[in-house]
Residue, then its C-alpha position, 0 to 999 in steps of 0.5 A: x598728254x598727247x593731242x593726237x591721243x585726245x583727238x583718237x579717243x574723241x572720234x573713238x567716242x563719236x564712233x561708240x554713240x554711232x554703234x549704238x542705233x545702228x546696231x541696236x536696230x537692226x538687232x530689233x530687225x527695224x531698218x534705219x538711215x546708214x550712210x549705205x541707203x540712197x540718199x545717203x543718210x536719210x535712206x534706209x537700210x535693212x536690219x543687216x547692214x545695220x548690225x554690220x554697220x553697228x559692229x564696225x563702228x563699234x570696233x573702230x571705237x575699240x582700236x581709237x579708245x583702247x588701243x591709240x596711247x593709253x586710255x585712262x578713265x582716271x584721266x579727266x582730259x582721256x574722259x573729257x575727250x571721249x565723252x565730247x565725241x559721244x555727246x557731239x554726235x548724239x546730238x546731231x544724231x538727234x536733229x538729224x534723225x529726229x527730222x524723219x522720226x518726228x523727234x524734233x517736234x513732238x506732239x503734246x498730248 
């Protein structure tokens, strides 16, 4: 076990869980915070860029998790590393983004 692979796939992992609202957004043509808009991270910016955004940090993914070392899913350490990057940045997403979109305080009905 390499930890140069490991430290790979847990950005491979971080960039898969960024591909996710950026490029599903802007397939449902809804602007969304890009690094892109001004303020950087808190602007928005149009459908496009997000599906462009999206689209290379889901190829980024792909080279990190399945083309650095030897991806294995049988591999605890391979999974764990991967999926500490997905879960890492989904939360920050989740208080980060949740700040502009009333995720981290919702209101009870």
């Amino acid at each position: 076990m390499n930890l140069i692979y490991l430290i790979a796939y847990f950005f491979g992992g971080a960039s898969l869980a960024n591909m996710v609202p950026h490029f599903v957004s802007g397939m449902m043509g809804r602007s969304f915070q890009s690094p892109f808009a001004n303020p950087r991270g808190q602007g928005l910016s149009s459908s496009t860029v997000n599906v462009v955004w999206g689209f290379f940090n889901g190829v980024a993914a792909y080279v990190l998790i399945c083309r650095v070392g030897e991806f294995d899913l049988k591999s605890t350490a391979d999974v764990a590393a991967c999926g500490l990057g997905i879960l890492l940045l989904g939360l920050f997403s989740a208080r980060h983004f949740g700040q502009f979109h009333g995720g981290n305080t919702p209101e009870r009905s």
